[in-house]
C-alpha positions as CSV (number, residue, x, y, z in Angstrom):
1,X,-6.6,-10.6,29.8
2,X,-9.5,-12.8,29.7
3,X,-12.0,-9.4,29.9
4,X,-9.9,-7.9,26.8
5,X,-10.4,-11.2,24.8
6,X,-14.1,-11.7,25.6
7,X,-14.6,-7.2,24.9
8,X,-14.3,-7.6,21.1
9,X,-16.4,-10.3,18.7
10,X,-14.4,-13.4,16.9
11,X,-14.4,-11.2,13.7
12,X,-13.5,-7.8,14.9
13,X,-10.4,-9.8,17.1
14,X,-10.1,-11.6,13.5
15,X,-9.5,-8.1,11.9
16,X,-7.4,-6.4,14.0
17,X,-5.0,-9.7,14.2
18,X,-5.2,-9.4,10.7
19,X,-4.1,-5.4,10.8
20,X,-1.3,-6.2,13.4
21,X,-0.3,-8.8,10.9
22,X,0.1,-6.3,8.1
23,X,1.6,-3.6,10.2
24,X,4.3,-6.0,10.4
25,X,4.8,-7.0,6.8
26,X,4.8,-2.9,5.7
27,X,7.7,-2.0,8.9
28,X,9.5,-5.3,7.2
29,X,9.4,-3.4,3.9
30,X,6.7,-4.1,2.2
31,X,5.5,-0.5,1.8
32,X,1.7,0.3,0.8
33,X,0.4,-2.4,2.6
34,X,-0.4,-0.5,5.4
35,X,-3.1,1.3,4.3
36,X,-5.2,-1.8,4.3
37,X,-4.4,-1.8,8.1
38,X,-5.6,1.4,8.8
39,X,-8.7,0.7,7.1
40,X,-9.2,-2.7,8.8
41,X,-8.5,-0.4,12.2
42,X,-10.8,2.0,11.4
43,X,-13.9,-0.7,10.6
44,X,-13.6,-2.0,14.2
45,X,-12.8,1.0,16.8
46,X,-13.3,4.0,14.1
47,X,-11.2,6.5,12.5
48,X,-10.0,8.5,15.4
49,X,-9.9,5.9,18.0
50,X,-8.4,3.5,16.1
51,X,-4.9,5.4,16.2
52,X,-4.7,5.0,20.2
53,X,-4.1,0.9,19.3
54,X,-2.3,1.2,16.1
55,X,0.7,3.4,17.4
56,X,2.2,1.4,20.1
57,X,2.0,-1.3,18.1
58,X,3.9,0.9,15.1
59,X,6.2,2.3,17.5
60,X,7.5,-1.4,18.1
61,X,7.6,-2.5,14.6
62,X,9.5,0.9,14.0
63,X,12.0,-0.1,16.4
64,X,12.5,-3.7,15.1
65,X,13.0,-2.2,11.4
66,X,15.3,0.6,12.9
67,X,17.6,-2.4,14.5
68,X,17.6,-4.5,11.1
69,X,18.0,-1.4,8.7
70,X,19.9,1.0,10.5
71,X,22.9,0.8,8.3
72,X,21.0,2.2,4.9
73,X,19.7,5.1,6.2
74,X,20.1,7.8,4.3
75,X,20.1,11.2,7.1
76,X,19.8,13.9,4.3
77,X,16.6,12.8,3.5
78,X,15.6,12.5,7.0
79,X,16.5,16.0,7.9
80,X,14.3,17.0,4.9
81,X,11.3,15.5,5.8
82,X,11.3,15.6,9.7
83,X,10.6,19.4,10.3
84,X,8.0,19.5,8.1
85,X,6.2,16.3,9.5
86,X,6.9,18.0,13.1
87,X,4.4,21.0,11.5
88,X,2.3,18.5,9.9
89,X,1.4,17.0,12.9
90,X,1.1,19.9,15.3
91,X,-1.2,21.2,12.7
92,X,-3.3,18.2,12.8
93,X,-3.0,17.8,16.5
94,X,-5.0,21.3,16.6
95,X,-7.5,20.5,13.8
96,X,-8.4,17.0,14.6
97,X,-10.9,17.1,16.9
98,X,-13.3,19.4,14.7
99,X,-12.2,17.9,11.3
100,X,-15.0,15.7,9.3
101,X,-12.7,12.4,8.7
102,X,-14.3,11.1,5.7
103,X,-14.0,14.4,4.1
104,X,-10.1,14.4,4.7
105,X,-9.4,10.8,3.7
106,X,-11.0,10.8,0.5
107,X,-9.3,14.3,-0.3
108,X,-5.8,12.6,0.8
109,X,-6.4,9.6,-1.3
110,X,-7.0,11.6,-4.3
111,X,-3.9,13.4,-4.1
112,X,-2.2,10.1,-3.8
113,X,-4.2,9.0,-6.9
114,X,-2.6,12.0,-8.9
115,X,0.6,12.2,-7.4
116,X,0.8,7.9,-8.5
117,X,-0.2,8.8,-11.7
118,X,2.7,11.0,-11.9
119,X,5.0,8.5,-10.5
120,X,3.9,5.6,-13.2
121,X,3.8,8.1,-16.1
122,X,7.6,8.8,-14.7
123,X,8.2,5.0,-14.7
124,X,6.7,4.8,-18.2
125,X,8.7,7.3,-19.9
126,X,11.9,5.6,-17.7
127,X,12.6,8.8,-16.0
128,X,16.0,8.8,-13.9
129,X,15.3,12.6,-13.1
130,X,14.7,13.2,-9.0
131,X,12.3,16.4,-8.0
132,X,15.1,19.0,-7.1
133,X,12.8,22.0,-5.7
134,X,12.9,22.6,-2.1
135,X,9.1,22.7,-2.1
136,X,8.4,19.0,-3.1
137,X,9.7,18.1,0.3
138,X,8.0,20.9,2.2
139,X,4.4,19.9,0.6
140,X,5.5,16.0,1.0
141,X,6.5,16.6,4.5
142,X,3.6,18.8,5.8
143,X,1.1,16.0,4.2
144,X,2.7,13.3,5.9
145,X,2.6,15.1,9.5
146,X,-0.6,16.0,9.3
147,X,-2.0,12.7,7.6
148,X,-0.4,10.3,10.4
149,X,-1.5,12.9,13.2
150,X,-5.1,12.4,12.3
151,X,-5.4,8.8,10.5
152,X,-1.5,7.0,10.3
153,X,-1.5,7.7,6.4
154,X,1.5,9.1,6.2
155,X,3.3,5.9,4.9
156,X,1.9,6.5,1.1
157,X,3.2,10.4,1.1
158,X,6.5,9.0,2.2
159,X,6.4,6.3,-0.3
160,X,5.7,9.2,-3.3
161,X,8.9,11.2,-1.7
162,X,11.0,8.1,-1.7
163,X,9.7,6.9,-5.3
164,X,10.7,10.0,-6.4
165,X,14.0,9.6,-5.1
166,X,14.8,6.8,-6.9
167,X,16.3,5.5,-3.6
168,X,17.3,1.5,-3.6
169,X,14.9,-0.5,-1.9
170,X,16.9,-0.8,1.3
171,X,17.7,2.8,1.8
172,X,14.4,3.3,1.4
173,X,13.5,1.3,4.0
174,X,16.0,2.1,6.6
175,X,15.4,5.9,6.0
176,X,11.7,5.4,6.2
177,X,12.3,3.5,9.6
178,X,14.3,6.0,11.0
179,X,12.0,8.8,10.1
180,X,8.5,6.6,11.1
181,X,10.3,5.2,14.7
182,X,10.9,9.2,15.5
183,X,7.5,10.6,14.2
184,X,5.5,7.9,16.0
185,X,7.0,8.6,19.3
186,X,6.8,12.4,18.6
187,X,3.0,11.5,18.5
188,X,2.9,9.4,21.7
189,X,2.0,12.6,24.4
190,X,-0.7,14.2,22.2
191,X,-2.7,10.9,21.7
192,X,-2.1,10.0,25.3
193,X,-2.5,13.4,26.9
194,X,-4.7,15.6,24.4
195,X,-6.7,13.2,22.4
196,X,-6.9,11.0,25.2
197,X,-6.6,7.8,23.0
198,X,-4.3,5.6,24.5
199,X,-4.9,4.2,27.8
200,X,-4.8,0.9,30.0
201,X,-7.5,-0.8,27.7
202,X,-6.1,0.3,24.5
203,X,-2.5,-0.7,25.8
204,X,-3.7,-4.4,26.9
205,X,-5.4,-4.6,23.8
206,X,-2.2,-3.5,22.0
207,X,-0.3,-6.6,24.1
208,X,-2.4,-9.6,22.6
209,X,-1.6,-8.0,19.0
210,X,2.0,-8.4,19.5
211,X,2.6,-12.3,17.9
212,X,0.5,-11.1,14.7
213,X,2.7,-8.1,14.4
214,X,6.0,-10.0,14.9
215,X,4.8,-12.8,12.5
216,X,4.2,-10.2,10.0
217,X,7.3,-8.7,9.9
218,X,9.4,-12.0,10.3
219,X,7.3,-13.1,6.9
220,X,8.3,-10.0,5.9
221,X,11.5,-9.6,5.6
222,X,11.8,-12.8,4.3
223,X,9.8,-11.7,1.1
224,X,11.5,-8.2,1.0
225,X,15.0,-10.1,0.8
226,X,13.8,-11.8,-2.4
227,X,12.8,-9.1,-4.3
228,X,15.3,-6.9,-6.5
229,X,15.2,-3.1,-6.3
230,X,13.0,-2.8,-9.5
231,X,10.2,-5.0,-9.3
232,X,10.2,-3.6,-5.2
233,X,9.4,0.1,-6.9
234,X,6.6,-1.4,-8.6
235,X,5.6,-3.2,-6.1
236,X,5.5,-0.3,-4.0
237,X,3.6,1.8,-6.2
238,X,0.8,-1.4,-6.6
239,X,0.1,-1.5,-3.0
240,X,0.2,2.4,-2.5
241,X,-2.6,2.6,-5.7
242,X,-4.7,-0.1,-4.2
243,X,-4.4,1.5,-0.5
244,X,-5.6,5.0,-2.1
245,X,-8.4,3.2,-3.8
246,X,-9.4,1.3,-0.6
247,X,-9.2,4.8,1.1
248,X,-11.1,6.6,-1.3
249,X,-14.0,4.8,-1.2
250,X,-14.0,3.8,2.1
251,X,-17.0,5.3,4.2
């Protein structure tokens, strides 16, 4: 333990604490926050790397939102979204290694961009109408597969399918856990196996981010219980816009 602790600087430990930390608030419910993670991931062990340490540690916040949420899942939406991640993700298993990663997150975060824009212009007009094509969660699902293969993004596509939904902020939650906890272990053989990204060190490191990743979500679930299902959509939508912003111009 004492190597793992003395491998990384004061601020890089300082960072990914402060990740872990946020990985926790977003699995609480706090939804768009997690891009911030990624990005504070990325700075310290790089894009690709950096999702050998973050998804152990999602894995476990997925199973702590699963047990505290598993009543307000909503399946049909799972069943939706779940084979088209699957593809999403086996596609990105295959193109990953060759694609150019800055390239593919600022195209991803301007398609968030648009689709937000969508989703406020929606909100402004008060909108109650849901996206009924078959198609939305097709393109919605293949996105989110192949952005969490290849940098854990797929928590803004999700929140645009869920936003769209018009889903009550603890169904969307408890869906999103359900659907997250089964993608992220889905992922567990190709980074360990094909991608080679997960390994002792990663794993020990992963084990000292644990009490920023359960503060996080105790805090958050405390904050996500005080907020009504309206001001949660915008808030949703706020951190999702900033995250794309962040992501966009990140280098």
């Amino acid at each position: 333990m004492i190597s793992i602790l003395s491998f990384y600087s004061f601020t890089e430990w300082f960072l990914i604490f402060l990740a872990s930390f946020i990985i926790g608030l977003s699995k609480a419910g706090l939804k768009g926050v997690d891009m911030l993670s990624v990005t504070l991931m990325a700075f310290v062990f790089g894009s690709k790397s950096s999702t050998g340490i973050v998804l152990p540690l999602l894995c476990l916040a997925d199973i702590a939102a699963v047990r505290y949420y598993n009543r307000h899942a909503q399946w049909k939406h799972f069943w939706k979204l779940v084979p088209w991640m699957i593809i999403g993700i086996l596609i990105g298993v295959y193109i990953g290694k060759e694609m150019n990663e800055i390239l593919f997150r600022k195209i991803m975060a301007a398609i968030i961009l648009v689709t937000i824009v969508i989703v406020v212009l929606m909100e402004y007009r008060k909108s109650t109408q849901v996206p009924q094509h078959p198609m939305f969660a097709v393109s919605t699902g293949l996105a989110a597969g192949l952005t969490t293969m290849l940098g854990n993004l797929a928590g803004a596509f999700a929140n645009l399918y869920f936003l769209a939904m018009r889903m009550p902020k603890n169904d969307f939650i408890g869906t999103a856990a359900w659907i997250f906890l089964f993608m992220n272990l889905f992922k567990l053989p190709f980074q360990v196996f094909f991608w080679h990204n997960i390994n002792i060190h990663s794993l020990q490191t992963d084990l000292v981010l644990i009490p920023a990743l359960a503060l996080g979500f105790w805090l958050g679930l405390r904050i996500v219980d005080r907020i009504q299902d309206e001001q949660y959509r915008k808030l949703v939508i706020l951190l999702t816009l900033i995250g794309s912003v962040l992501m966009l111009f990140k280098r």
